[in-house]
DRENDRENVO-555565 format. One record per atom (N, C-alpha, C): x, y, z. Coordinates in steps of 0.02 Angstrom, whole numbers, plus 50000, padded with zeros to 5 digits. Layout:
% DRENDRENVO-555565
XYZ...
END
This chain:
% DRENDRENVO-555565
500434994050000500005000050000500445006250000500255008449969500795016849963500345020549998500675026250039500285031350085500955037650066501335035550035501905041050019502215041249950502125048349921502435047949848502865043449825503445043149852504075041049842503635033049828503185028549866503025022549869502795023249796502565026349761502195024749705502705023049652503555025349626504065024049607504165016449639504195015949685504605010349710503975003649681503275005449709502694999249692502864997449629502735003949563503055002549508503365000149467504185002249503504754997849488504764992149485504334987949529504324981749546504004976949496503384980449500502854978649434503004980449349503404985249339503784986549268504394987949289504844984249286505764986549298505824988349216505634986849184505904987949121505604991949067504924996149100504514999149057504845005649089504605009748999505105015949028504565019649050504865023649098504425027949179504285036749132505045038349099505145045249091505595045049017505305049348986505635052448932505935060148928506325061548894506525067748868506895068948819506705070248761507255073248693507585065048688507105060748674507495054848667507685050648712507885052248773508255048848812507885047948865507895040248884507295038048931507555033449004507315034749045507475030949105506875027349134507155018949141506655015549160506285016849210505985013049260505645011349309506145009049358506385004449354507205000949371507495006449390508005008649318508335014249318508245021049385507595021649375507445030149398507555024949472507245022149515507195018349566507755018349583508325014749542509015015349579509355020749593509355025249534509655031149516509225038149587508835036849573508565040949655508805038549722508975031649729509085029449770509785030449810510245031949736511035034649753510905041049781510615045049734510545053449760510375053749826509795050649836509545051749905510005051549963510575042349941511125043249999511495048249996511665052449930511935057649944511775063049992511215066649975510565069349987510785069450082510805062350128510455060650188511255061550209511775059950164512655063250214512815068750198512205074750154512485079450161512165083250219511715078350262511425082250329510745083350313510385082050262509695082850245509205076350308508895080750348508315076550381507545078250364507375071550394506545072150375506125077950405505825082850333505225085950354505995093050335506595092350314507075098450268506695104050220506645106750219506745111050134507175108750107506955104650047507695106449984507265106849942507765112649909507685116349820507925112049770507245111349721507555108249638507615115149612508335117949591508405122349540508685119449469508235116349442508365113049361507945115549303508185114949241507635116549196507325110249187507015110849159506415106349140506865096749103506895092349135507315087449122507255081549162507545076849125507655068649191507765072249240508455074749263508395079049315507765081249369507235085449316507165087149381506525081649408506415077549356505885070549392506475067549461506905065649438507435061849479507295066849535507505072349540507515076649610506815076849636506525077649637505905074149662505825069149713505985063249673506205056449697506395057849756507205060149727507845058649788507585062549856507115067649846507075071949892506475069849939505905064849905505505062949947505655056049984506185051249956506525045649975506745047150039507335053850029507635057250084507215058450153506335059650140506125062550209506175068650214506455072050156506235078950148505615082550113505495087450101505065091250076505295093750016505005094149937505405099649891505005105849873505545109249864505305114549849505605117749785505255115849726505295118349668505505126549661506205128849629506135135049612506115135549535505815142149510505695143049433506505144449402506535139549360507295141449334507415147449310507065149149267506845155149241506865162349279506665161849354506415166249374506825171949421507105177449430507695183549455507795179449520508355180349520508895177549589508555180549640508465187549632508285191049696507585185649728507175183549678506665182149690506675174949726507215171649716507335164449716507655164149807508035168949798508445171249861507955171949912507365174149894507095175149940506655170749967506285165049924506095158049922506535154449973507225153949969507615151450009507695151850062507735158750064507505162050149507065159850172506435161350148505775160050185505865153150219505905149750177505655142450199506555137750225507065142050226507635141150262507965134850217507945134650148508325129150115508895129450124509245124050135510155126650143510205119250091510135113350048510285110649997509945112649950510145111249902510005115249803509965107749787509775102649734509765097849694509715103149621510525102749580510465105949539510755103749484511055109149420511535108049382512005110549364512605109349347513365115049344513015122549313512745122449269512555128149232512225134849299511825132249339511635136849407512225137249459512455136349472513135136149524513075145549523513345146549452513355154549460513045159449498512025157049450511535159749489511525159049560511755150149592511695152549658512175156449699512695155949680513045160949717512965167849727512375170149649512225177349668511695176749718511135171249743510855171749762511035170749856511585167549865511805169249927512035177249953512345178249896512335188049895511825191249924511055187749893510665190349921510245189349992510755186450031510525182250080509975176550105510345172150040509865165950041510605160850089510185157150126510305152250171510865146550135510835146050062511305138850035511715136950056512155132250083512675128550097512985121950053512505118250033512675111249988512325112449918512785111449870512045108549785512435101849789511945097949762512005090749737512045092649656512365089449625512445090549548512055085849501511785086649478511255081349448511625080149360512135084049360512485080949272513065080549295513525084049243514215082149245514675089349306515135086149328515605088949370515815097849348515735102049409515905109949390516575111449345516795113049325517575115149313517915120349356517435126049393517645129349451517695127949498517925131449553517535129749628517155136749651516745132749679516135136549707516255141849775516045145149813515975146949873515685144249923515265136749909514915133549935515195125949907514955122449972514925115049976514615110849894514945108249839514605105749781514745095449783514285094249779514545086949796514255084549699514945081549690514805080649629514465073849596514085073249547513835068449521514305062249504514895065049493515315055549479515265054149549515495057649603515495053449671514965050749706514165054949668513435051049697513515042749658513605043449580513695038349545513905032549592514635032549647514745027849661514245026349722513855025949736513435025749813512955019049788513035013749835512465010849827511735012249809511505005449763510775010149735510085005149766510405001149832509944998549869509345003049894508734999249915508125003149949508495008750012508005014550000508425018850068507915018450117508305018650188507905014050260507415020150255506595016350296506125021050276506455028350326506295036250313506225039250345505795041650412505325037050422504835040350472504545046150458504255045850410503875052650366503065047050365502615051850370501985049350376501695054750334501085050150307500435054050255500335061550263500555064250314500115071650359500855075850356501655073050356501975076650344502175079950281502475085650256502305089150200502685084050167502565084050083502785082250041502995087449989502935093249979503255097249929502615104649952503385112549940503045118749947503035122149883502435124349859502545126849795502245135749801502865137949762502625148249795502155150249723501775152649762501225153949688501535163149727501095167649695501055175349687500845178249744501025181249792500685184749837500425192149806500065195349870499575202149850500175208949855500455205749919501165210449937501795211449873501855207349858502315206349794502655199849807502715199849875503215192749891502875186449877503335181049841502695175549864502655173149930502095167249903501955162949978501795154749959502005151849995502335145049984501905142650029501265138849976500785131150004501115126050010501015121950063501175116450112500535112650104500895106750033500545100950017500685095050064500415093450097500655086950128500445078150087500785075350121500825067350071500065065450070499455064950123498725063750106498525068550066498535076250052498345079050020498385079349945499045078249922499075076949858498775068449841498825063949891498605056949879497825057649845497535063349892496815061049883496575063549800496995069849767497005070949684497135064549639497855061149656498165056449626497585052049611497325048549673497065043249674496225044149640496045051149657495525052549595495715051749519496245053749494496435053649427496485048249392496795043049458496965035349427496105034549411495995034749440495075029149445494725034149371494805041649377494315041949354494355042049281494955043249242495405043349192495525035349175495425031349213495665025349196496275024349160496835026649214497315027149182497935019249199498305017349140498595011249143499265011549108499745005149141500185005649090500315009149020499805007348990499915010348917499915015548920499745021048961499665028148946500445030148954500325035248895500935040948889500695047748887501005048548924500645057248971501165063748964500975069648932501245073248919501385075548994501965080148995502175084649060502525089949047501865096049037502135100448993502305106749066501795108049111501995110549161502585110249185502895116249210503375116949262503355113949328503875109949363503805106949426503515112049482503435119049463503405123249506502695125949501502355122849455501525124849440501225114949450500655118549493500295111649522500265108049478499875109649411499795104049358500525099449344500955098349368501405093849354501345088449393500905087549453500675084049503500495079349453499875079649447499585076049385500225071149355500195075449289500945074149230501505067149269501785069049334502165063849379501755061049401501345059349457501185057149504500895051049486500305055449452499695048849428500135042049377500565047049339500655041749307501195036849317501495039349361501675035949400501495028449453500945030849466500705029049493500305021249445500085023149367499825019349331500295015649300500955017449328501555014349287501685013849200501435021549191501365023949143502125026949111502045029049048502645034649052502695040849044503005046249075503015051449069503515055249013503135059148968503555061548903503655068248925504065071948960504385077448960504455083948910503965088348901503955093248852504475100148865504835099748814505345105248830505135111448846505695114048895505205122648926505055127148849505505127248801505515129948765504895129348712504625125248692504325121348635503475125148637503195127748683503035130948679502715133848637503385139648619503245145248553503205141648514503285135848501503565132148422503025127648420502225130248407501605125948397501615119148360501845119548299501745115248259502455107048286502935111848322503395106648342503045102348401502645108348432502165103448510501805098148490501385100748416501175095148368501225089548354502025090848341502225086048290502425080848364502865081148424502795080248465502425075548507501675079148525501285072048528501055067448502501225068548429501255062948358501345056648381502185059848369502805054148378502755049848423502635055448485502775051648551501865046048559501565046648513500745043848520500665043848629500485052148605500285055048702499345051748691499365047248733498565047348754498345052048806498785056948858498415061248882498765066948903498345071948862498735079248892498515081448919498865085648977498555091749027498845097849010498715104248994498985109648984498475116148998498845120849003498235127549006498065129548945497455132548950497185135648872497445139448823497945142648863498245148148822498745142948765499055137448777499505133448749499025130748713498495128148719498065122548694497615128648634497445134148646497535138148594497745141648534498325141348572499005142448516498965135748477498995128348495499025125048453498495124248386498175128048414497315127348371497615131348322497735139348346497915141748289498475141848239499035137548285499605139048237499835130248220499875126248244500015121248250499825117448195499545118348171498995112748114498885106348121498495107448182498185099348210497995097348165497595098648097497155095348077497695090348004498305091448014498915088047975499195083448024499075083148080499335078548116498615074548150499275064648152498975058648163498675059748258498115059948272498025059048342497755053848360497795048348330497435042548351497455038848420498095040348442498015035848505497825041948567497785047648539497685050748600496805051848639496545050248691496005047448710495815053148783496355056448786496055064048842496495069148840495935074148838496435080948835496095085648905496645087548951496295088149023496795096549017495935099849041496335110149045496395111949107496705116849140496695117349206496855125249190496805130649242497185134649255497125142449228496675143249186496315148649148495665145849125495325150149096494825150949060495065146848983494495143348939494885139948886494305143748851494545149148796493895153548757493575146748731493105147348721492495141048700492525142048603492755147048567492985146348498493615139548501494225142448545494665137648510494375131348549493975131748609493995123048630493555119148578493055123148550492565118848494492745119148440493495121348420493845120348365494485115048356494535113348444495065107548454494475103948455493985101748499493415096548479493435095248409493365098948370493105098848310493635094848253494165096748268494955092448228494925084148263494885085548339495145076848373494485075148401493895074348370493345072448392493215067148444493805061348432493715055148473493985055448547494265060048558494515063148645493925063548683494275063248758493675066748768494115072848806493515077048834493915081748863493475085948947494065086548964493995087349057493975095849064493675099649087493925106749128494125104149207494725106649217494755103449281494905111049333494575111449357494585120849411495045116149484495485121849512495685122349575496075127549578496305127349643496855132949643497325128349673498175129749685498655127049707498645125649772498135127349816497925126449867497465122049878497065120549847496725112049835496735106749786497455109849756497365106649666496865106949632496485103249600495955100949558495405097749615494895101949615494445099249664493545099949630493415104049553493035099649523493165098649464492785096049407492875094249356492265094749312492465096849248491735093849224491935090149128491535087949114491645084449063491145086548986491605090248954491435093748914490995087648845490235091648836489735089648802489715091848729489585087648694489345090748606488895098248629488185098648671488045102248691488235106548697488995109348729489235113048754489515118348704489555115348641489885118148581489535120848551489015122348545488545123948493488785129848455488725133148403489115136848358488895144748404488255145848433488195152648435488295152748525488695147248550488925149348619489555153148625489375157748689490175161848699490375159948775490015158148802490195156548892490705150248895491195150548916491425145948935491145137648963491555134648966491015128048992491205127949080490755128349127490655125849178491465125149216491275123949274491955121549312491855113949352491085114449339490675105949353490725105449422490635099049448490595096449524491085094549557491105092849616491755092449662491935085149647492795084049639493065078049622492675071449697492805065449694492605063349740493065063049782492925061749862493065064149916493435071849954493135075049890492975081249905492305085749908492235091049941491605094149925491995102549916491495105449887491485111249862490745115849852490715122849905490065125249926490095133549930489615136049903489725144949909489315149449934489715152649991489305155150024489175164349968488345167949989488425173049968488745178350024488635183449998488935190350027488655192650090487785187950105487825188050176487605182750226488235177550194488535172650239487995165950215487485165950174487205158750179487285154850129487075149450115487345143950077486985144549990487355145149954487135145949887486865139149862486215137749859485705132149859485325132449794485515139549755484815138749677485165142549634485305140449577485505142249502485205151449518485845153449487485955162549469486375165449537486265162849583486485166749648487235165349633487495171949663488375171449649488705170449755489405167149744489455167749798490125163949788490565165049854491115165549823491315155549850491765152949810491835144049816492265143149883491885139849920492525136849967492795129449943493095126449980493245120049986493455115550067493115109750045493555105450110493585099350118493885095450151493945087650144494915088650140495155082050131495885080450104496335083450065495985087150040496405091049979496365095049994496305099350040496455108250062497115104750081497605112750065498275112850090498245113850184498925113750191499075114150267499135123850284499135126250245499445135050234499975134350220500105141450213500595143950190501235145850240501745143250217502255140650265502445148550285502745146950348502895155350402502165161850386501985159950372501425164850369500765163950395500685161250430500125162750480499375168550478499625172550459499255179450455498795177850378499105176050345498875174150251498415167150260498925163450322498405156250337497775156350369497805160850393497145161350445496615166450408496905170150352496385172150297496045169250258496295164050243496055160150189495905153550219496065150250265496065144550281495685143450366495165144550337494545145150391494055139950436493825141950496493555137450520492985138650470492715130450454491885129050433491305128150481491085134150482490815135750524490065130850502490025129250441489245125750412489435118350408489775115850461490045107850473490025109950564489315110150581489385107950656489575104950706489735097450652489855092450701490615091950733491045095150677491905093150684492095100750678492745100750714493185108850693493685105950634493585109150583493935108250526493875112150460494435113750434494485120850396494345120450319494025126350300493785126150240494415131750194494435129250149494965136650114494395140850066494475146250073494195150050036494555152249983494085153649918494625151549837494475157649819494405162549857494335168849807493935170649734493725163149730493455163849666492385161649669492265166749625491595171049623491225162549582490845162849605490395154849554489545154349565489145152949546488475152449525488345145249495487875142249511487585135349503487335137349446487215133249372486975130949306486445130449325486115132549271485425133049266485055125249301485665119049283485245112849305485425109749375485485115749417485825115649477486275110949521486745109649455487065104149477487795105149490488135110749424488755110349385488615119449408489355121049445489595125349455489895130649385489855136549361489925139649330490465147049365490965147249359491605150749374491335157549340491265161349373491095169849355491665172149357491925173149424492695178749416493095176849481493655179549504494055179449543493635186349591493705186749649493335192349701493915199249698494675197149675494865201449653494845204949588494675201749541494575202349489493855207849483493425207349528492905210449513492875217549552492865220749512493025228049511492345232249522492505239349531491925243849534492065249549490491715251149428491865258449398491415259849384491195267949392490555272549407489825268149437490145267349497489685262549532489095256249512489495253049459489605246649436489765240649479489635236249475489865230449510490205225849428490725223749404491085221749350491755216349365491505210549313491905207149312492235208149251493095207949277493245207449201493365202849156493205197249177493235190149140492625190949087491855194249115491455194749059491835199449004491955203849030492335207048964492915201948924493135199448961493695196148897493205191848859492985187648889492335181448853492045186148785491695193448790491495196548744491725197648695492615199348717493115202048656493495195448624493335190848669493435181748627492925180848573492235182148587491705181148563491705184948473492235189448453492265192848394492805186748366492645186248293492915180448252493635183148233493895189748244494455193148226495035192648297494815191448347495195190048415495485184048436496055182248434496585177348448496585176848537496735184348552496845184648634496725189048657496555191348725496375196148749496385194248839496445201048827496415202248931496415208648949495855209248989495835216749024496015214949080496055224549096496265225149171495985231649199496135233149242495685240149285496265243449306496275251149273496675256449306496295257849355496565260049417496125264749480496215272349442495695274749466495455281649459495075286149513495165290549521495085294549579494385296549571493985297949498493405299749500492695294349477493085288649454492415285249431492555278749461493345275749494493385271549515494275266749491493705265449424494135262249402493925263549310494655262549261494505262949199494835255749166494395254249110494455247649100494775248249039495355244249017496045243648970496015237048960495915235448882495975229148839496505228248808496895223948825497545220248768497255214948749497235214148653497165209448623497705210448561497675201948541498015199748493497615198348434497475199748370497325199448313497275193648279496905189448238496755182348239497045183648165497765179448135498105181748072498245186848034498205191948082498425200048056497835201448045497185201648083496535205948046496675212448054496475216148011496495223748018495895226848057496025226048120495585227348168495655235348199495005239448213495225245448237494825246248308495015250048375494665249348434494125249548424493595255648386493095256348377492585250648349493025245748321492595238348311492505234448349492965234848405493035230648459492405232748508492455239548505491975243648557491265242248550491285243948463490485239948439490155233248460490665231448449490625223848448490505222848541490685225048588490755224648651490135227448668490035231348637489335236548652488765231348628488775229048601488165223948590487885218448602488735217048666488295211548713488405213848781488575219248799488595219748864488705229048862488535228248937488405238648963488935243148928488585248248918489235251848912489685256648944489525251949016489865254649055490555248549061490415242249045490795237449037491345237848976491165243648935491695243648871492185246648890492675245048857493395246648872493565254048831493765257748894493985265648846494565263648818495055261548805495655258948777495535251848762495745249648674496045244248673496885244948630497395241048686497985240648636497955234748584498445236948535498455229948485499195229048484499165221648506499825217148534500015211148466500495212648472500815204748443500585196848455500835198348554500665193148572500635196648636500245192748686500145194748762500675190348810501235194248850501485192348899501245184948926501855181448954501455174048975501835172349029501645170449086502195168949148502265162349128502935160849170503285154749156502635148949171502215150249191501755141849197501115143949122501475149349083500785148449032500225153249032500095157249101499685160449115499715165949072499255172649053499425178249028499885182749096500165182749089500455191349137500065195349141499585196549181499165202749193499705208149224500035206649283500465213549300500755215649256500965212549214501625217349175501155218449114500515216949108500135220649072499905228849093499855229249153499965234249206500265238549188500865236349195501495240149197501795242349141501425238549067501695240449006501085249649003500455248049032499965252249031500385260049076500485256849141501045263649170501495265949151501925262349110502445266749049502115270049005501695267348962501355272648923501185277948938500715278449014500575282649060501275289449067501775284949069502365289249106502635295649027502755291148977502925292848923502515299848888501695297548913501115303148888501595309348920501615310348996501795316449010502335320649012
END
């Protein structure tokens, strides 16, 4: 019985030593393989002073690597804590701090970065090297990969780590600017996993894309489950991305029966990719998480790979994926613009919304904002207390037990067939201008809804006299020669016009944070330069 990540590698191993676990750019490591090969690291890992319930940092790009660190780090009895390779030292430095990492699981190529990041008074003392040997020396402790090589690759003695202690911290965005780092523990992510296996019916044969960053929840999924199904995992390069038609060609080759990705990617492929030239036969689910998926390109990927099926899966990194719903022919119909649903709570979870004064949202139209609770709420947010006790609340509408509900910030209303939850907006997201109550997600849905729009995203300047003023960035669907005033029309005719946007810019392409998302701040901030430049 597995009750701990690390067990699901090892059950595996046992049952396929020879089926391969992980791919990347060709090069694949078994079941066997990864099993032993974690098994060395880890002894590394446990004499460089790492104990159960540690911080250690994977700073890797996207690679065997950083599956292996994973491994080694939950074998160990530690906790990981994914940093964005990608992402400013200062910022990483400070990740380190928070949560007091003093080992790195890395590769020669970062040595540099971390040393600037001890500059900035991050905690490091040890990296483990996950490729080939430095040619410098460091300022810090580097224990090199030929000398893990020689370490026995026997089972490592259990740690005394149990279901309830953390298993990995992942820093999503704080309000302050700093992030803040959720504390997944080993039952909490179990209780997602073990939904996915059952409900996906997922098995050996599956080959599962893993296009997410280790540092964005959806990679949970991508490893875990399939892991778990003794499946294999195909590794999508950080880069590949921009290069649609290569993502394409990609899950061809590799015949992926199931992808998970955000919309914005799964978009791009619609438009640039030319699914409809490529073989998808073996692929049998395509699962979205993490944005809004405009309902043009999802009934235009329906429409190329008909024989899929396909999942919306809603959470936040704080409960993972906690409902789902399962997208209908229905749902497509040519003259829909609403998105599809965010559906019902996965099982052995529930999910319930209270309104604005305090009672239980019980009948289709009423808005109110989603809680959650059961197994899959996180533990909070590590050293922060003050952020935990905001969000991570007593349930006060469970009389019988004291036990905490997280509140998701996010705005939702029951379907007309009062069954399937329907995602309105984020509570930050919903704004006030000239004493309006406004979401701006309806506005983007509207400016999706024109056949000339690729992408789009508003945002709200504050304003001293009406509140707030509303600013559209969109992208152009193959160079249409689009002018604001069409956009405006076009906006004006399905919604107030107090909801139309006094500005739209016209973009190339819209900013994208490293997990895929659009960049709303530095959509912001491209808006406050302009600002600065006017005067």
């Amino acid at each position: 019985m597995a009750y701990l990540l690390h067990h699901l590698l090892v059950e595996s191993s046992r049952k396929y030593p020879d089926k391969e676990a992980v791919r990347f750019n060709g090069e694949c490591l078994t079941y066997r393989e990864l099993d032993q090969m974690t098994n060395r690291v880890a002894r590394a890992l446990l004499s460089a002073g790492v104990k159960r319930g540690d911080r250690v940092g994977i700073y890797v790009h996207k690679s065997l690597a950083s599956v292996i660190a994973i491994f080694v780090i939950l074998k160990a009895g530690g906790v990981y804590v994914p940093l964005d390779p990608n992402a400013p030292v200062k910022r990483l430095a400070y990740i380190t701090q928070n949560c007091n990492i003093q080992v790195l699981l890395t590769t020669s190529e970062k040595l540099p970065a971390i040393s600037e990041m001890i500059g900035h008074g991050s905690p490091v003392e040890k990296s483990l090297l996950l490729d080939s040997n430095p040619e410098t020396q460091q300022p810090f402790q580097v224990i090199c990969w030929d000398d893990i090589q020689k370490l026995e690759s026997d089972p490592i003695p259990a740690s005394g780590t149990i279901e309830t202690d953390l298993a990995y911290i992942l820093y999503t965005s704080g309000s302050t600017g700093d992030p803040k780092g959720v504390m997944i523990s080993h039952r909490t992510i179990f209780t997602f996993i073990n939904w996915c296996y059952e409900i996906f019916q997922m098995t050996p044969d599956d080959r599962v894309t893993s296009h997410a960053p280790i540092h964005f929840d959806l990679s949970t999924f991508d490893i875990f489950a399939t892991i778990k199904a003794g499946g294999t995992v195909v590794l999508i390069p950080e880069k590949l991305s921009i290069f649609p038609t290569r993502l394409v060609k990609l899950l061809q080759d590799e015949r992926i029966t199931i992808t998970y990705m955000v919309p914005s990617i799964l978009s791009m492929m619609v438009n640039h990719g030319k699914l409809d030239q490529a073989d998808f036969s073996s692929l049998r689910l395509v699962l979205f998480a993490g944005e809004v998926f405009p309902i043009k390109y999802l009934r235009q990927f329906v429409q190329i790979i008909p024989h899929a099926e396909y999942y919306n899966l809603y959470g936040p990194t704080e409960t993972n994926v906690c409902t789902y719903y399962k997208v209908r022919a229905v749902d497509l119909e040519p003259d829909r613009t609403q998105p599809v649903p965010i559906g019902i709570a996965c099982e052995n979870m529930e999910v319930f919304a209270v309104d604005d004064l305090g009672g239980v949202v019980d009948r289709p139209g009423v808005e109110g904002e989603l809680l959650v609770r059961g197994s899959c709420v996180a533990q909070g947010y590590w050293g922060d207390p003050e952020k935990t006790a905001a969000r991570f609340v007593h349930n006060a509408y469970q009389p019988f037990i004291d036990e905490v509900a997280y509140r998701t910030g996010d705005i939702v209303v029951l379907d007309e067939d009062g069954i399937n939850w329907k995602f309105i907006g984020r509570r930050d997201h919903m704004i006030k201008s000239r004493g309006y109550r406004i979401e701006l997600g309806e506005i983007e849905a509207a400016l999706y809804g024109h056949a000339g729009i690729k992408e789009a995203a508003v945002i709200a300047v504050p304003d001293d006299l009406i509140g707030n003023r509303i600013r559209a960035f969109v992208v152009p669907l193959n160079g249409n020669a689009l002018s604001a005033v069409d956009l405006q029309e076009h906006i004006g005719k399905v919604l107030p016009r107090y909801m139309v946007p006094e500005s739209i810019k016209f973009m190339d392409e819209l900013p994208k944070t490293s997990t895929g998302k659009i960049h709303r701040p530095l959509l912001a901030s491209i808006h406050s330069q302009e600002e600065l430049s006017r005067e």
